[in-house]
VODREN-769333 format. One line per 2 residues: their letters; for each residue x, y, z of N, C-alpha, C. Coordinates in Angstrom, 1 decimal, always signed. Layout:
# VODREN-769333
A) X/Y/Z/X/Y/Z/X/Y/Z  ...
# end
This chain:
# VODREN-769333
XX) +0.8/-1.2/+0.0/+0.0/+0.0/+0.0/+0.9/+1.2/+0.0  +0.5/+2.3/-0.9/+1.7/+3.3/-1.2/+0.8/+4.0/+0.0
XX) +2.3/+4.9/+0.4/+2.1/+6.0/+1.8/+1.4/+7.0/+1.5  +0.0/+7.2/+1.8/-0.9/+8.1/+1.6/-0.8/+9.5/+2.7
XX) -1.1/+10.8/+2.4/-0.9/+11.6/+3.3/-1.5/+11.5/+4.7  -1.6/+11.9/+6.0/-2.7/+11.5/+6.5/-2.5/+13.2/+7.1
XX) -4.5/+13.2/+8.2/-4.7/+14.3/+8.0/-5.1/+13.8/+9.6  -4.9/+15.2/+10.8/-5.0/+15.2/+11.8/-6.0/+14.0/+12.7
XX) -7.3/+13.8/+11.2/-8.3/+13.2/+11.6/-7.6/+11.7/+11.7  -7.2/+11.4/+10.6/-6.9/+9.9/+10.8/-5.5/+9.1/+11.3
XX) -4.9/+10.2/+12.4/-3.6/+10.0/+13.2/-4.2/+8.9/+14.2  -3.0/+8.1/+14.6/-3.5/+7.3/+15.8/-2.7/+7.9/+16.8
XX) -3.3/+7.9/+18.2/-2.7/+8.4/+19.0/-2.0/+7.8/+20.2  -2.5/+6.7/+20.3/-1.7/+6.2/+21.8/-2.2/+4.9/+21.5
XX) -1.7/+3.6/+22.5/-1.9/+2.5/+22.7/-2.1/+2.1/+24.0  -2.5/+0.6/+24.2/-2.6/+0.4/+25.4/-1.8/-1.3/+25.8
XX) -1.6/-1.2/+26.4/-1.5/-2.7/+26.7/-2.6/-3.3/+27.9  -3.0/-4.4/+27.6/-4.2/-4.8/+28.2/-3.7/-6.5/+28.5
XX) -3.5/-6.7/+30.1/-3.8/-7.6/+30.8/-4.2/-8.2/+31.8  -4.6/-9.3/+31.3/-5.7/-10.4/+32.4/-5.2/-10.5/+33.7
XX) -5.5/-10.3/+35.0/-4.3/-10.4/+36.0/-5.3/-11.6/+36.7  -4.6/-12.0/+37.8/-5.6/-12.8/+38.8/-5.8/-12.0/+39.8
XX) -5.0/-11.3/+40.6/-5.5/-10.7/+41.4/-5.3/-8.7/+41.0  -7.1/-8.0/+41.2/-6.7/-6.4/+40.6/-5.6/-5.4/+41.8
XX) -5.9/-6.5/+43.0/-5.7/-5.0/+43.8/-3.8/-5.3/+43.6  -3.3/-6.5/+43.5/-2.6/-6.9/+43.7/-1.4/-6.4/+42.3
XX) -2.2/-6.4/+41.4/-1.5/-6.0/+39.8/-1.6/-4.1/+39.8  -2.4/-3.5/+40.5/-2.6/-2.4/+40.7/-1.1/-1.6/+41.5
XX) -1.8/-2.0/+42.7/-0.5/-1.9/+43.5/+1.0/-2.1/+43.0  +1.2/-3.2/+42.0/+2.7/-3.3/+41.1/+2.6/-2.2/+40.7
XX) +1.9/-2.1/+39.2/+1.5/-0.9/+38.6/+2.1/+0.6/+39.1  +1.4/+0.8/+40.3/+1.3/+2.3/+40.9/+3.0/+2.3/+41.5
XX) +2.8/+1.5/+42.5/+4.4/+1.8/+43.6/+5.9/+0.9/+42.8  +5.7/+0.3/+42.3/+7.0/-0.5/+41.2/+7.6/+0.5/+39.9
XX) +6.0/+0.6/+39.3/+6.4/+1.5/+38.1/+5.9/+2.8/+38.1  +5.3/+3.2/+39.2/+5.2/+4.6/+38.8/+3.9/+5.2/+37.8
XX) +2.9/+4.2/+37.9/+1.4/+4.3/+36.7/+0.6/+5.1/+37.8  -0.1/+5.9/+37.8/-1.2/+6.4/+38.8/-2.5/+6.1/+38.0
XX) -2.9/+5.4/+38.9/-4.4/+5.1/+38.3/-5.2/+6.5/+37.2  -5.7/+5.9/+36.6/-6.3/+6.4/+36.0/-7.7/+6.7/+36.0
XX) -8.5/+5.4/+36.0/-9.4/+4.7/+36.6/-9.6/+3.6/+37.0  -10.3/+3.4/+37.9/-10.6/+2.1/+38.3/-12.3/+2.2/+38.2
XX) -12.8/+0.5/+37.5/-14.0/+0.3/+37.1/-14.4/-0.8/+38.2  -15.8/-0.9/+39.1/-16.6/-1.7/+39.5/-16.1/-1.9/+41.3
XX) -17.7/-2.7/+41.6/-17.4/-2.5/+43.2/-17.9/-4.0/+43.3  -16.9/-4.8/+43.6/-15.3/-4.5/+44.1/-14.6/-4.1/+42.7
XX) -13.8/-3.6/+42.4/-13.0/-3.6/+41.0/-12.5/-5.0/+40.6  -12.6/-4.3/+38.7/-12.8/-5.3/+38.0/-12.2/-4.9/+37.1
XX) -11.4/-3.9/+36.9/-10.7/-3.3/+36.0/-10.3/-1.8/+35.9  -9.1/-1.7/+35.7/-8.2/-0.6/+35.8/-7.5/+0.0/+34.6
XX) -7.7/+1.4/+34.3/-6.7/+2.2/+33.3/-5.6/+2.8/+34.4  -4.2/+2.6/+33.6/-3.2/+2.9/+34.7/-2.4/+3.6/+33.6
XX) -1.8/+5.0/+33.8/-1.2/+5.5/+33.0/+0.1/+6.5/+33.5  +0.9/+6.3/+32.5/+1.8/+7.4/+32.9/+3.2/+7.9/+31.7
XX) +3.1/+9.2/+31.8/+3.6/+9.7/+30.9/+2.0/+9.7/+29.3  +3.0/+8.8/+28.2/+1.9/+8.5/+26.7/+1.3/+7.1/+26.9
XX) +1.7/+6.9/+28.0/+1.5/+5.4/+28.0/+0.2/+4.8/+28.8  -0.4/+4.0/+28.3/-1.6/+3.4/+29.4/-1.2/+1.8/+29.9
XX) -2.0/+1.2/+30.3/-1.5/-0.5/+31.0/-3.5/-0.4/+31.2  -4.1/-1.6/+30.6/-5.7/-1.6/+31.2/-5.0/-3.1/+31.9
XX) -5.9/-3.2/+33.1/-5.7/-4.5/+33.9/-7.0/-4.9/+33.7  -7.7/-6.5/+33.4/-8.7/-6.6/+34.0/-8.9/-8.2/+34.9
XX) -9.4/-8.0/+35.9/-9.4/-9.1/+36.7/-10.2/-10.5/+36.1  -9.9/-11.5/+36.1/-10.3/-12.4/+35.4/-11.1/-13.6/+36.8
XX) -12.2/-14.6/+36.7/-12.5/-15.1/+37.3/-12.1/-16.2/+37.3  -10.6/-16.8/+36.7/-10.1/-18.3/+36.8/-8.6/-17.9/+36.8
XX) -7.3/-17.4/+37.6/-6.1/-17.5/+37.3/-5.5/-18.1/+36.9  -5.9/-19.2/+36.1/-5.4/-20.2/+35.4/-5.5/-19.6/+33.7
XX) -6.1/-18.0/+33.7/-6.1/-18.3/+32.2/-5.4/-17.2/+32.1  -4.8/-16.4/+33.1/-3.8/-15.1/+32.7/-2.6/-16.5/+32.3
XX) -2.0/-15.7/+31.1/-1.1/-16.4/+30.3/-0.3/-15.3/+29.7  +0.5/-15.1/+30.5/+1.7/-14.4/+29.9/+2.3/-15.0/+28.4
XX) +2.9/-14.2/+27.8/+3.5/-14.7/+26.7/+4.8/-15.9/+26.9  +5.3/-16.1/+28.0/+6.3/-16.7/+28.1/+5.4/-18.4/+28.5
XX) +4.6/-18.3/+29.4/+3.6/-19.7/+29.1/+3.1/-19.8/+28.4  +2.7/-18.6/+27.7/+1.5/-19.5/+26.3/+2.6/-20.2/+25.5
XX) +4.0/-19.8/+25.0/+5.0/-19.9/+23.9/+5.9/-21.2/+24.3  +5.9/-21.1/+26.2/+6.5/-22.1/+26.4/+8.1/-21.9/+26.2
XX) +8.2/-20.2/+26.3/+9.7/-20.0/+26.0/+9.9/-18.6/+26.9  +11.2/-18.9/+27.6/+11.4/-17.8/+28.2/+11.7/-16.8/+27.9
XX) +12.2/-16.4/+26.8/+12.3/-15.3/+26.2/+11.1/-14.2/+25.7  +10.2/-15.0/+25.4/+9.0/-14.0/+25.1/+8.6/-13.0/+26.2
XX) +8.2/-12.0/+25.1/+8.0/-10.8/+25.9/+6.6/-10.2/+25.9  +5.9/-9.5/+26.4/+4.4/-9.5/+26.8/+4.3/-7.6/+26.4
XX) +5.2/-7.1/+26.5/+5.2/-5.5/+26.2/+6.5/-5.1/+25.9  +6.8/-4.1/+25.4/+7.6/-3.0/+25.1/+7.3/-1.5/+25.2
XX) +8.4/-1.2/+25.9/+8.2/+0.5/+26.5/+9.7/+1.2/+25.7  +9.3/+1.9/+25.0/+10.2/+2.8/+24.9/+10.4/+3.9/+25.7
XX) +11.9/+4.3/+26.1/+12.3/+5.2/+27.2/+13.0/+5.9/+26.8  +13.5/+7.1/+27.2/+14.4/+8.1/+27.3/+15.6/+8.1/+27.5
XX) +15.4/+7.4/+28.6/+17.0/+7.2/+29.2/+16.7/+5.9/+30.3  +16.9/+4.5/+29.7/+17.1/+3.1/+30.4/+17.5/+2.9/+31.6
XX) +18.6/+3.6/+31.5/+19.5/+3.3/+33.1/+18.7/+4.3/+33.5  +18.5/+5.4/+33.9/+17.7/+6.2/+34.6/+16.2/+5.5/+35.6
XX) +15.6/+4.6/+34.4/+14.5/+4.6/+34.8/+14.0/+2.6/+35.4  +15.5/+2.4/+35.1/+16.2/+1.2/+35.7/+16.6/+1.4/+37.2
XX) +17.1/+2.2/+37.3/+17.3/+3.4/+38.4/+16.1/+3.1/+39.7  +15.4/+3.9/+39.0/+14.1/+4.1/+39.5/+12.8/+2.9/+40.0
XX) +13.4/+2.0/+38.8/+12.2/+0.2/+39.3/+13.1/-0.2/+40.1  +14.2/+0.2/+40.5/+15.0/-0.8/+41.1/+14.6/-0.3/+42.9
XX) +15.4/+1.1/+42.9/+15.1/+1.7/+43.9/+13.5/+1.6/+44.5  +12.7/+1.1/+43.9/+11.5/+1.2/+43.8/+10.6/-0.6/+44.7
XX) +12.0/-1.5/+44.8/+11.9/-2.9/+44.4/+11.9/-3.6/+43.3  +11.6/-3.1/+42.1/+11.3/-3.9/+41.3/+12.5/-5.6/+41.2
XX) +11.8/-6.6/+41.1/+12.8/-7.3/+40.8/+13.0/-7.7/+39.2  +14.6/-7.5/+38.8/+14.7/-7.2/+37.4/+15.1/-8.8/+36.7
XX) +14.7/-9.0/+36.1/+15.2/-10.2/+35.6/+16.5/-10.5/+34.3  +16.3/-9.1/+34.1/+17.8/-8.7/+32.7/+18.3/-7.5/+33.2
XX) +19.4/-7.2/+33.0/+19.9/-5.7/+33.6/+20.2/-5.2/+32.1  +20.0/-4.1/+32.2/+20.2/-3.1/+31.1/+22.0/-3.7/+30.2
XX) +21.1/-3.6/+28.8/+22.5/-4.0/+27.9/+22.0/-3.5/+26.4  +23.2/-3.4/+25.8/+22.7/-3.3/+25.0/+22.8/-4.0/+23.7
XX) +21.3/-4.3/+22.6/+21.5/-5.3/+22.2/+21.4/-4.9/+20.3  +22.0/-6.2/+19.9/+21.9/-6.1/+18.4/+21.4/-5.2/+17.8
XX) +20.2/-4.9/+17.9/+19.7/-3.7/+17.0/+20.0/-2.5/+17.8  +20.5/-2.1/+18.4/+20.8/-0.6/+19.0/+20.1/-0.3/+19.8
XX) +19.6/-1.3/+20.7/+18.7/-0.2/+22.2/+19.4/-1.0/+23.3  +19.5/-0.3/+24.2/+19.9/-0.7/+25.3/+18.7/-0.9/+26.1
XX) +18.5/-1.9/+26.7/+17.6/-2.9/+27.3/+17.5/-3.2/+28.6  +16.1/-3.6/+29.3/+16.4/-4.1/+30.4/+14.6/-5.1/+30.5
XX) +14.7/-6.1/+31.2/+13.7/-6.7/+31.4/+13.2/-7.2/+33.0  +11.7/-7.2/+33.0/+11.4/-7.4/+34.4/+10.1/-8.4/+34.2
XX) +9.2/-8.5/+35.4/+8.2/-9.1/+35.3/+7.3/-8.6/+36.3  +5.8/-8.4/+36.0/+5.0/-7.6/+36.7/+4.4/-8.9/+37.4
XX) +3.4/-8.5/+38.2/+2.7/-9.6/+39.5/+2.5/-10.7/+39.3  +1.7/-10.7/+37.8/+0.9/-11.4/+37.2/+2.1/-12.5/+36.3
XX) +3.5/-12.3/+36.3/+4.4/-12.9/+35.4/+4.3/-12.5/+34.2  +3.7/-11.0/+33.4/+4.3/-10.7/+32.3/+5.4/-9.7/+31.8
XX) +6.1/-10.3/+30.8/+7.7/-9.9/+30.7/+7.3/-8.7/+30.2  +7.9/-7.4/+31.0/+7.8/-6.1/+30.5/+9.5/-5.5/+29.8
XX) +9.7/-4.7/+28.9/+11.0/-4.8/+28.3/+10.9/-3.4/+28.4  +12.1/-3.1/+28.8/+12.1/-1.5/+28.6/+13.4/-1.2/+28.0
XX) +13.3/-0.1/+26.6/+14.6/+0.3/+26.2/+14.4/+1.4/+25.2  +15.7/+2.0/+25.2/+16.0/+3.1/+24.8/+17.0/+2.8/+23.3
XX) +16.7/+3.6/+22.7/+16.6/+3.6/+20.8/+18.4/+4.7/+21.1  +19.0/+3.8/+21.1/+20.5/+4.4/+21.2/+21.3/+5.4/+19.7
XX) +20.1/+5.1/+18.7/+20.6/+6.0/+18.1/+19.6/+6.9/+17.2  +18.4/+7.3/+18.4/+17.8/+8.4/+18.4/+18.4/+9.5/+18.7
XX) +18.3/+10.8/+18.6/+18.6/+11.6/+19.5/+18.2/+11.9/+20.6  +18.6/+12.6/+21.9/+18.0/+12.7/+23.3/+17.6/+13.9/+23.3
X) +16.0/+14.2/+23.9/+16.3/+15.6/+24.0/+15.4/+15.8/+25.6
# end
């Protein structure tokens, strides 16, 4: 498909990542004090689903009634390597910095890899591999 102009109207603007958690208060709580998301919303009494955002970025959680079916990408694949998101950052070590100081526990430390970002990998409550890295030959500003 040849590259057509596009006009304010048909920009896309943001994404989300959306996962099944077993427990909300418990994926919430990662979310907010690990990474730094402040709720956005939270849906239903008792909650049943959460927008969590920060910075351009969103994360929807929604609570599921069998934790046998949140399936991270690394169980559905059957391979450790798979990864369940990608975040692009600013500055890696900085904000490596920051999950760490924070508790997070990391399961890759920042490196950097074949295609030019420097990298780091963790896992949120629920076991999905979150990747964070910085585009080393962007500019910074």
């Amino acid at each position: 498909m040849p590259n057509s102009p596009k006009s304010a109207s048909t920009r896309i603007l943001s994404s989300a990542h959306y996962f099944h958690v077993a427990d909300l208060d418990k994926a919430v709580t990662f979310y907010q004090q690990v990474l730094g998301f402040p709720s956005k919303s939270i849906y239903g009494q008792p909650p049943f689903f959460a927008i969590l955002g920060r910075d351009n970025v969103n994360v929807m959680l929604a609570q599921v009634p069998d934790p046998n079916v949140v399936a991270p990408a690394a169980k559905r694949v059957g391979s450790p390597g798979a990864w369940d998101a990608y975040f692009w950052v600013q500055d890696a070590q900085a904000i490596f910095a920051e999950f760490r100081s924070r508790g997070a526990a990391i399961d890759e430390e920042p490196s950097v890899k074949p295609h030019g970002c420097l990298e780091f990998q963790l896992q949120d409550a629920d076991g999905y591999v979150l990747v964070f890295g910085q585009n080393l030959d962007a500019p910074r500003s």
